[in-house]
N, C-alpha and C positions, 0 to 999 in steps of 0.2 A: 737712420731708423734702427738698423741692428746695434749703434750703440744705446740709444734709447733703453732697448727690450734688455739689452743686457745690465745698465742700470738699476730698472725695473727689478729685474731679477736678483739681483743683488741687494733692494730692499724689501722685496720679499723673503729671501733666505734670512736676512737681519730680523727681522718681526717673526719669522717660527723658531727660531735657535732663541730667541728671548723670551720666549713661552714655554721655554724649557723648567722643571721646577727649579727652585732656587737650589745649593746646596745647605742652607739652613734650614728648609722648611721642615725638620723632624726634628730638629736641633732641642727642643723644650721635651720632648719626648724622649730623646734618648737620653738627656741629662737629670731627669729625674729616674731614668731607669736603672743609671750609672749610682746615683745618689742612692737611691736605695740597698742596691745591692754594696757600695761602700758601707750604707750603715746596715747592715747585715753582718758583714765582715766584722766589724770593727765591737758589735754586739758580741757576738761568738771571740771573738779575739781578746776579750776582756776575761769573757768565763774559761776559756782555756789557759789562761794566763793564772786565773783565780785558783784552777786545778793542779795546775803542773806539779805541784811538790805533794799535791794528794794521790794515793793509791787504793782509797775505797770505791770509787768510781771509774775503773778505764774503762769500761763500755762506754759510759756519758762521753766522758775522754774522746774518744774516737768516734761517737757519733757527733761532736760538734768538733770536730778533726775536718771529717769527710764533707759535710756540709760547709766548712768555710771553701775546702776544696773546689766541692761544686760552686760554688756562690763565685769564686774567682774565676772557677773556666769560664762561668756565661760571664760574666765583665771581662774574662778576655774575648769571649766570641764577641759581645756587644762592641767590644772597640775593633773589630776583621768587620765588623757590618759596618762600621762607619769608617774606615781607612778605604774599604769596597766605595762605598758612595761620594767618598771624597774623590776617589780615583777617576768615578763617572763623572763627577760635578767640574773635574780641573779637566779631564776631557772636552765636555762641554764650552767651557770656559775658553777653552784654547782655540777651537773652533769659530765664536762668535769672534774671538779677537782676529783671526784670519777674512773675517768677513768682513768685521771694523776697518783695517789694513786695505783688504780690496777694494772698497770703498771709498776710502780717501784716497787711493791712489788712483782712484777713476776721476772724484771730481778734481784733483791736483793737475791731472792732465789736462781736462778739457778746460780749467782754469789757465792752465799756460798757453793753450792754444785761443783763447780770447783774451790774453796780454798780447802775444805775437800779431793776432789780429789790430788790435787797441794801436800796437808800435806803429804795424805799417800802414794804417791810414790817419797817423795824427796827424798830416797836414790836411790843412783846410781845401788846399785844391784836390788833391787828390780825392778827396772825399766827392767833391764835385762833379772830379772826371767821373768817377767809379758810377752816380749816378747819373750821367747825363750819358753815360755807353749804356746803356741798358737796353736792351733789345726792344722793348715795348713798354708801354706807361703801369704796367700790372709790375710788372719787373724794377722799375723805379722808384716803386710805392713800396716795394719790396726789402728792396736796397734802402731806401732810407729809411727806414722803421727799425733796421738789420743796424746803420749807425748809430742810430739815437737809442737803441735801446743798450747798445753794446755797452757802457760805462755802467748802466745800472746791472745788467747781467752779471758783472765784475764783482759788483761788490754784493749780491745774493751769493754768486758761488765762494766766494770769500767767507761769510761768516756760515757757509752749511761746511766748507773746509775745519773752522775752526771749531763747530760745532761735532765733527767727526774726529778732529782729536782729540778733544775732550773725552766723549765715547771712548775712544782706544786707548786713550789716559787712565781711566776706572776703571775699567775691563783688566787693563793688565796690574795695576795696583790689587784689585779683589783677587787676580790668580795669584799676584805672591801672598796674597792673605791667606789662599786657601792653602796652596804649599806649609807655609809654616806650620797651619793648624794639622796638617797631618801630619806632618813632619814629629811633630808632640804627641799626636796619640800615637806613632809607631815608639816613639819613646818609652809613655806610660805602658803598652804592649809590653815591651822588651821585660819593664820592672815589673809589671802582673805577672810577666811568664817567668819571670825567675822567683819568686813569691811562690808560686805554684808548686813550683818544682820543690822547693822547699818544705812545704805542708805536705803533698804527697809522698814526701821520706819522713815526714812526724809521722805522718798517718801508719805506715810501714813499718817504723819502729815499735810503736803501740801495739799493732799487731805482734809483734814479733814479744813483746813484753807479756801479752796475755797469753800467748802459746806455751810462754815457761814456765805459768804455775794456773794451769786448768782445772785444779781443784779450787785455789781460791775464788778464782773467777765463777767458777760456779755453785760455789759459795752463795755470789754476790747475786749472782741471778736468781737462787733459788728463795733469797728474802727479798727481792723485786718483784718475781713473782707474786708470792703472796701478798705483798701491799696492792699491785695491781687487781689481785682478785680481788683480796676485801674491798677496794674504791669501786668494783664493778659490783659487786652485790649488794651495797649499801645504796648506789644508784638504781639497782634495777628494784631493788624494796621500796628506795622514796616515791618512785616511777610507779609502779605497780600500786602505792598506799596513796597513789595520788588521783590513780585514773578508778581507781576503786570506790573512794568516797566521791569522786565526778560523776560515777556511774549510779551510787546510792543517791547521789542527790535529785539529779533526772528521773529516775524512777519514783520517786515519794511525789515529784512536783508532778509525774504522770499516775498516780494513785498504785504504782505497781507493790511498793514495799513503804514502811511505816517507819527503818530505822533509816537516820543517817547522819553523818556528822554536822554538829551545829556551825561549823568552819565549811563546809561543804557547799560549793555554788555549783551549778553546771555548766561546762565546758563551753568556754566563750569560742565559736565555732565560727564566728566573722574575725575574729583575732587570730585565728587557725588559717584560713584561709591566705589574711595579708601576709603572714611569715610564709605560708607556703610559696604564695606570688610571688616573695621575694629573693625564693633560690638562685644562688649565685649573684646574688646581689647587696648582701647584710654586709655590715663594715664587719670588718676583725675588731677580737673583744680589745687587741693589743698590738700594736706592729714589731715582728721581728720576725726572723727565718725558725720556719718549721722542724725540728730537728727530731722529731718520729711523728709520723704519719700512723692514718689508721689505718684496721686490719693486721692480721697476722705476719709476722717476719719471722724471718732463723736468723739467727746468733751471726752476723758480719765475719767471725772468727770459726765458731766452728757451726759449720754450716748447717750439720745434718740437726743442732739442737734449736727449736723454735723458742723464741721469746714470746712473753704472754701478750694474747692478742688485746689492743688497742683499740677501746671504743673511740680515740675523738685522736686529740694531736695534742701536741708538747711545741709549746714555742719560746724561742729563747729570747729573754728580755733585760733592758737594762735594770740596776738594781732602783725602787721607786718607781716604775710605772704603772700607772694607773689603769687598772682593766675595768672595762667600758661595758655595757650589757649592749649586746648584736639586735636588738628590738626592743619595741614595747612588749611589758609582761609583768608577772607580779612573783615575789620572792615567795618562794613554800618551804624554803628550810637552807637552814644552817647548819651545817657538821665541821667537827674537825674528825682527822684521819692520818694515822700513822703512814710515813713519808707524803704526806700531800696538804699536811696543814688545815686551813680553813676551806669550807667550799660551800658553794652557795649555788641553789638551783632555782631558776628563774623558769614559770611555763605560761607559756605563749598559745594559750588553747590547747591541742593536745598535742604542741609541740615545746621539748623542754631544752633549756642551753643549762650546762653546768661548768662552775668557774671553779679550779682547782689551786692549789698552791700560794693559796692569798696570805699573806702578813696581817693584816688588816680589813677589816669590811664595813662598810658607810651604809648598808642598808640591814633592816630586817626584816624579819619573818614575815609576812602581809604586807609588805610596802608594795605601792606600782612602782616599777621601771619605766622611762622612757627610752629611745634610742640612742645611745652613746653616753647615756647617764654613767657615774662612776660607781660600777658596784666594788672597788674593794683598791689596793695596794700588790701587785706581785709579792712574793716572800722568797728570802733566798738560804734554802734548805741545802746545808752540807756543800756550799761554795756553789750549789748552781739555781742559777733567777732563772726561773721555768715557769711557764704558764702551764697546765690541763686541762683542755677547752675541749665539751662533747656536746651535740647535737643527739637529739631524740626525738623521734616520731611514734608517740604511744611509748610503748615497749621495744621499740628497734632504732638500738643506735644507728645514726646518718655517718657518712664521711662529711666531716663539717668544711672539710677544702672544696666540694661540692655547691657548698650554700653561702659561704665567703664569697668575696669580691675576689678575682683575679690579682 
């Protein structure tokens, strides 16, 4: 009976350690997360390559420096989360093969012990002394049900033997599967951390290169600056001459005033609504890593001077990609702009997306947009393929990392 319960037990421990999650099951998950952040790298890695021999740009320089930096640390930390989970999975692993083990070395026994049994009563007499001693006919009926089944017993416990090495067959095949495959990410580890280490002394020297001549450099910033302002006053004018004749229109169709432009409709305010719905939801106009964010910063270099604050974000692209409009909407104007090329503002009710740095553009003035329609070409100004992509509510620029997808 207590071998029973102990068998028992042992196939219950086998059925919860098997209910353990797989070590693949995030596998699709972290390999696109990996994928990504390699084409990130490899994005950046081309425009700093494209810069290297130029010296009108180290600010650029060192902002897509630092950002491959980081984009490497999280692919080194994403592969320490998955060398951790390998760790727990080959733990796992090792465990059920001890069970697997335990197991067959249970039914192996009590397999030998009804061989030894099978040996000592294959003669035919003995079989018959064995039942005709039997203390009472309950006992005989006992005993021989105990012989005639013994032969078939042999060969159930024979193929649940072979059945449990099988199991311990797989089991340990899949832990050397797992072993390797970490064995390779600690590898690819090793070459990501020495990569690292390598960009963080670019990054260093760059720095150290802009500290030598902090008049040119701020030179550079101080005609950066002004292209930045002018892109933000030319935006906050179309913005402002947009929601002005929005506002003239509404009011003539409510008898309030008499003038208004004949381009003038009123503020599509259920199209306002679903982009609003949509915060943190809209695809990106373009995929690649962000390499200035919005809001106000100071100078990486010299700290105490702030660089011009940043309505939307700058993302870095290959050169030819295609930027995408983040909703339905309709095109209200076309400009070009000294350092930022062509740009194109698309409004979504009284909320507006503006595409900056375009080579080319496939839509006009009054076209509809749909979602993920192609409004334009990246362009790539002075060796860097850069998007500037801003979000507007009315009059107040958004953080448009905010209203992106994750």
């Amino acid at each position: 009976m207590k071998r029973a319960a102990g068998i028992f037990a042992i196939l219950l421990l086998t059925l919860t350690v098997g209910g353990l999650p797989a070590y693949s099951q995030n596998t699709k998950k972290q390999e696109a997360k990996r994928e990504k952040l390699q084409r990130e790298i490899a994005i950046l890695d081309g425009q700093i390559k494209a810069n290297a021999t130029k010296s009108a740009n180290a600010l650029n320089q060192l902002a897509l420096i630092r950002k491959k930096v980081d984009s490497r640390k999280e692919l080194v930390a994403e592969s320490d989360r998955e060398i951790s989970e390998f760790a727990t999975s080959i733990q796992a692993k090792e465990r059920q093969i001890a069970v697997a083990q335990a197991r067959l070395d249970t039914l192996s026994d009590y397999y030998d012990r009804l061989v030894r049994g099978a040996y000592k009563n294959r003669n035919a007499k003995v079989w018959y002394m064995y039942i005709i001693a039997s203390d009472n006919l309950g006992q005989a009926f006992r005993r021989y049900g105990y012989l005639r089944d013994l032969s078939k017993q042999m060969s159930i416990q024979a193929v649940k033997i072979r059945a449990a090495q099988d199991t311990l067959k797989r089991q340990t095949e899949e832990l050397a599967a797992m072993k390797k495959q970490a064995e390779a990410l600690r590898g690819q580890r090793v070459a990501e951390m020495s990569k690292l280490q390598s960009e963080e002394s670019a990054s260093q020297n760059l720095v150290n290169q802009l500290k030598k001549d902090k008049k040119k450099y701020q030179q550079d910033i101080a005609k950066k600056q002004k292209e930045v302002e002018a892109l933000n006053r030319e935006i906050e004018r179309l913005v402002r001459k947009e929601m002005e004749a929005k506002k003239k229109s509404e009011d003539k169709s409510s008898g309030k005033s008499s003038t208004s432009s004949a381009s003038s409709k009123p503020v599509d305010y259920t199209l306002a609504k679903q982009f609003e719905a949509n915060k943190g939801k809209l695809p990106w106009p373009a995929e690649g890593p962000v390499v200035d964010h919005f809001g106000q910063h100071n100078h990486p270099v010299y700290t105490n001077l702030k660089l011009p604050f940043n309505n939307g974000v700058t993302i870095a692209l290959q050169k030819g990609t295609a930027v995408k409009a983040v909703f339905d909407g309709e095109v209200r104007q076309i400009v070009v702009m000294p350092g930022y090329n062509k740009c194109v503002l698309v409004q979504h009710g009284n909320y507006f997306s503006f595409y900056c740095k375009l080579g080319s553009v496939n839509v006009k003035s009054g076209d509809k947009v749909k979602t993920g329609q192609k409004i334009g070409t990246v362009d790539t100004i002075g060796d860097e393929t850069q998007l500037h992509f801003q979000i507007w509510s009315g009059r107040t620029p958004q953080n448009p990392e905010a209203w992106l997808r994750p």
